[in-house]
C-alpha positions as CSV (number, residue, x, y, z in Angstrom):
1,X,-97.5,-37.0,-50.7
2,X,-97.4,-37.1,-46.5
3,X,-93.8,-38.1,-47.1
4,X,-93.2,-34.9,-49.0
5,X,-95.1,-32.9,-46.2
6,X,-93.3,-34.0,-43.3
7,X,-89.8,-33.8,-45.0
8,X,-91.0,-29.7,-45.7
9,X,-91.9,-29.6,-41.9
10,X,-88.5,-31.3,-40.8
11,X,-87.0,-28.4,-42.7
12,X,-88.7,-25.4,-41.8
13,X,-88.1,-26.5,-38.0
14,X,-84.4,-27.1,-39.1
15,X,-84.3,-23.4,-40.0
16,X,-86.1,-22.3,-37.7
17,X,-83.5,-23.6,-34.7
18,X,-80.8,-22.4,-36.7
19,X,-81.9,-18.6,-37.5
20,X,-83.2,-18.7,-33.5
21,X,-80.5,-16.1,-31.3
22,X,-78.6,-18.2,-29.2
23,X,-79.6,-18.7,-25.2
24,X,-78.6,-15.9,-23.2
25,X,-77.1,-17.5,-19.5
26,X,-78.0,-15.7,-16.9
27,X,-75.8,-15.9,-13.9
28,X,-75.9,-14.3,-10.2
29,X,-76.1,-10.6,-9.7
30,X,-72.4,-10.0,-8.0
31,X,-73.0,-9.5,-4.2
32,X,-71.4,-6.1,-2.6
33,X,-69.9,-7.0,0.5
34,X,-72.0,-4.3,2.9
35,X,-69.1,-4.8,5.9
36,X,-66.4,-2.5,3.5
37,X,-68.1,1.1,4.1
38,X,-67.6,4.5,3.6
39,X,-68.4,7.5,5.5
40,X,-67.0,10.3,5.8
41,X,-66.9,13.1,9.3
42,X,-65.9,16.3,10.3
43,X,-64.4,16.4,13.9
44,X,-66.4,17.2,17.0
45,X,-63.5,19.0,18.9
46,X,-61.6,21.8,18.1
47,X,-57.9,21.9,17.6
48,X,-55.7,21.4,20.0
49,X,-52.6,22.7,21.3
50,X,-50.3,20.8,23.6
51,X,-46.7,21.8,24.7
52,X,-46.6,24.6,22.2
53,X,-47.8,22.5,19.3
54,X,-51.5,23.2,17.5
55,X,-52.8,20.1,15.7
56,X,-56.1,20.3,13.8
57,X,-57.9,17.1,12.6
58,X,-59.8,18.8,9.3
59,X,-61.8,15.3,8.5
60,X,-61.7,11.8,8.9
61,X,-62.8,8.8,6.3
62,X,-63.9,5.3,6.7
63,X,-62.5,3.3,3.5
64,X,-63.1,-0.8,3.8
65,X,-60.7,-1.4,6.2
66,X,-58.7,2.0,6.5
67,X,-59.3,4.7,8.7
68,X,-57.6,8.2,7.3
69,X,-57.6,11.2,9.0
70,X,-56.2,15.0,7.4
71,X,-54.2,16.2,10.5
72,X,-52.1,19.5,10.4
73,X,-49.9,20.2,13.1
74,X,-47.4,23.7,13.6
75,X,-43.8,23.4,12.4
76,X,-41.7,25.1,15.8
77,X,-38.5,25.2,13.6
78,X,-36.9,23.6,10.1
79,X,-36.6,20.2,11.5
80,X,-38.0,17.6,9.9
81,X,-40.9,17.2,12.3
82,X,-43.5,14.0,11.7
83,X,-46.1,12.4,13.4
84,X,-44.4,9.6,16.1
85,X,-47.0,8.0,17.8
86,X,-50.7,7.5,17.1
87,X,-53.3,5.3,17.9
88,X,-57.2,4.9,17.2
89,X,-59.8,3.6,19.9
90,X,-63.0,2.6,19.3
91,X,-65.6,0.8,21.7
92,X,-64.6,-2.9,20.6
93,X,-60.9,-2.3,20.5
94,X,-57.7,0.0,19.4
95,X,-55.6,0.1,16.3
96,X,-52.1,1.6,16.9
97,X,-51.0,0.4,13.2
98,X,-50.4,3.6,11.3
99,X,-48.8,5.4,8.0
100,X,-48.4,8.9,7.0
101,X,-48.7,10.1,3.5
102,X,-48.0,14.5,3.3
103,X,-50.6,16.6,2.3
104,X,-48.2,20.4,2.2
105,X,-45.8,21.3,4.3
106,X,-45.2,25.4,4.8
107,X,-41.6,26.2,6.3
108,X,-41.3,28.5,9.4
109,X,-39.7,32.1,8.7
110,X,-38.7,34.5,11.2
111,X,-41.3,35.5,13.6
112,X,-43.9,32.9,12.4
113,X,-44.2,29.1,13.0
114,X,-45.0,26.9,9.9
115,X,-47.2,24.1,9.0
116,X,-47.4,20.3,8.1
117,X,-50.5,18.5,7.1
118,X,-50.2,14.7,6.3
119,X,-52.7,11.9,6.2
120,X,-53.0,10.1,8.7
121,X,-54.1,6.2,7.6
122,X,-54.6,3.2,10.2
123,X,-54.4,0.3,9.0
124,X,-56.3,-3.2,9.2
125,X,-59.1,-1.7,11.0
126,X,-62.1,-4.7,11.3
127,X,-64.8,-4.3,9.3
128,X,-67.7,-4.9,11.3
129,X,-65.8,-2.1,13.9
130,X,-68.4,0.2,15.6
131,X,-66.9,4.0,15.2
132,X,-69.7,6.0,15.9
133,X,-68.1,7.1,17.8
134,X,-63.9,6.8,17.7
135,X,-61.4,8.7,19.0
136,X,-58.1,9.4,17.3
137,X,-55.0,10.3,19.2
138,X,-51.7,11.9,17.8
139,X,-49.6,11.1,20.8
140,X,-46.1,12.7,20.1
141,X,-44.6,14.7,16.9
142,X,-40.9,14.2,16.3
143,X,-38.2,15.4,13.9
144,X,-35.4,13.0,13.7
145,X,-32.3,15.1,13.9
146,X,-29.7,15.2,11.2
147,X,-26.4,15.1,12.4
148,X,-25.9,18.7,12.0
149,X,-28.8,19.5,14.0
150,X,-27.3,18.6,17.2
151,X,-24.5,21.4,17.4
152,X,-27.2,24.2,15.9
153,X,-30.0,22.9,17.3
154,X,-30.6,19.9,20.4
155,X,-26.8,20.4,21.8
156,X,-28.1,23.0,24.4
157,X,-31.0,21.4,25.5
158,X,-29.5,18.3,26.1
159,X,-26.8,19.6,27.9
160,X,-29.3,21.4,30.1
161,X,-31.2,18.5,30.7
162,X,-28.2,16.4,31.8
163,X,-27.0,19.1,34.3
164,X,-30.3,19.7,36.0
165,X,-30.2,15.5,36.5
166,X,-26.9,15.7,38.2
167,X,-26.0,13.5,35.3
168,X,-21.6,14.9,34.4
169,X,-21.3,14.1,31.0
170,X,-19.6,16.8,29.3
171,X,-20.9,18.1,25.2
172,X,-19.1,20.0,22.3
173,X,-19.1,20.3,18.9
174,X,-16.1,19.6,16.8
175,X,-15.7,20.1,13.1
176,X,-15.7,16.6,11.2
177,X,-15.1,16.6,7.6
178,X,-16.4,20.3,6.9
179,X,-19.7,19.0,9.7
180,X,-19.8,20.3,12.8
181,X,-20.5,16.9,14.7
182,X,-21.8,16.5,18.3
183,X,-19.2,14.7,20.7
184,X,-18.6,13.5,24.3
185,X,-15.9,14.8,26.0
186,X,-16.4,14.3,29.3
187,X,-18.4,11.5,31.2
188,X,-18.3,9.5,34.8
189,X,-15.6,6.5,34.7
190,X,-18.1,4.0,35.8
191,X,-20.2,5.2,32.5
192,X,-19.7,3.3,29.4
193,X,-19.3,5.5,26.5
194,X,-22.1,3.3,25.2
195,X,-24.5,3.9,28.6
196,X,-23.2,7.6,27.8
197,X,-24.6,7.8,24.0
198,X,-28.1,6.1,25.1
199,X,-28.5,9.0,27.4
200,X,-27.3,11.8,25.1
201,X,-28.9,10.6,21.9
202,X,-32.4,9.2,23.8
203,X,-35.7,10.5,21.8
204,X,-36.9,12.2,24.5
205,X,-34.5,15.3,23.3
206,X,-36.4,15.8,19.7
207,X,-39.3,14.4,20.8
208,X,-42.6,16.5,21.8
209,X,-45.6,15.0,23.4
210,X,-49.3,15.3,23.6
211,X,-51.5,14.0,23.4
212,X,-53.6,15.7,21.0
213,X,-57.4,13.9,20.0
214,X,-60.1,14.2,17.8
215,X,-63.1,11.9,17.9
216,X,-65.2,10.8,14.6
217,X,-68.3,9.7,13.8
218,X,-67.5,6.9,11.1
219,X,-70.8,5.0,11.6
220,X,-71.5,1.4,12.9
């Protein structure tokens, strides 16, 4: 009879371990890295206007390590004008890394300047950085010309520029396969015609400069 009693409690624990639910492994809770923030600020200064050029810094972002910044600046004509130079400073260092992605553009008509906004991201900013208290600079706008905005557009001030330097070099337009196309017709023999084309085609002509800053509170 024990025999029979202990075989019926084998198999009730049998079935017992078989109907139980299965062990539930319970792992580490997944660890947010706290040095990849995100804050967000309005500017403390007002825009700015800088050789004839308004650029307003509408709010700035701290994402991991990525600064972006909204920046609008004034369109002076249809060129197409984009931010050159940039940089970001903050107590520990600077970041001078940047990208632009375009947020609207509205084109200049007569008797009224236009307006580009574009996001303004620096890149590979450290993640322990301090920007309580950092100050972002838009140090020059530019519009690469097109090779038909020399004649309608740069051709002038250029050859201004040149003349009031004493520099002799000579400009005209010429029309090129149905283009009118900026040339060199006269220069000083002991100029190269490459020396020549460094000074007529230099950035400085299409280039306009600041500097123009904002400064954000991004936290610690």
């Amino acid at each position: 009879m024990k025999r029979y009693l202990i075989l019926a409690c084998l198999l009730l624990s049998a079935c017992n371990l078989a109907s139980a639910p299965p062990a539930v492994a319970v792992g580490p809770t997944a660890y947010i890295d706290p040095s990849y923030p995100t804050v967000e600020s309005a500017p403390v200064n007002p825009p700015q206007t800088a050789s004839g050029i308004e650029v307003r810094a509408d709010r700035a972002w701290r994402d991991g390590k990525q600064v972006n910044v909204d920046v609008c600046f004034t369109l002076l004509d249809t060129s197409d004008w984009s931010i050159w130079g940039a940089s970001l400073q903050h107590p520990g260092g600077s970041v001078l890394e940047f990208g632009t992605t375009l947020l609207s553009i509205r084109e200049p008509v007569e008797g009224q300047s236009g307006q580009r906004c574009d996001t303004l991201s620096f890149l590979n900013v450290p993640p322990d950085a301090d920007l309580s208290s950092v100050l972002v600079t838009v140090d020059a706008i530019a519009a690469q010309p097109r090779a038909e905005d020399y004649c309608t557009i740069y051709m002038s001030k250029i050859q201004q520029a040149l003349t009031e330097r004493g520099i002799a070099i000579t400009l005209n337009c010429a029309d090129v396969n149905g283009v009118q196309s900026m040339q060199i017709v006269a220069k000083p023999e002991t100029m190269s015609q490459e020396e020549a084309e460094q000074l007529v085609y230099s950035d400085e002509f299409y280039t306009v400069k600041g500097p123009w800053s904002f400064t954000f509170n991004l936290g610690q």
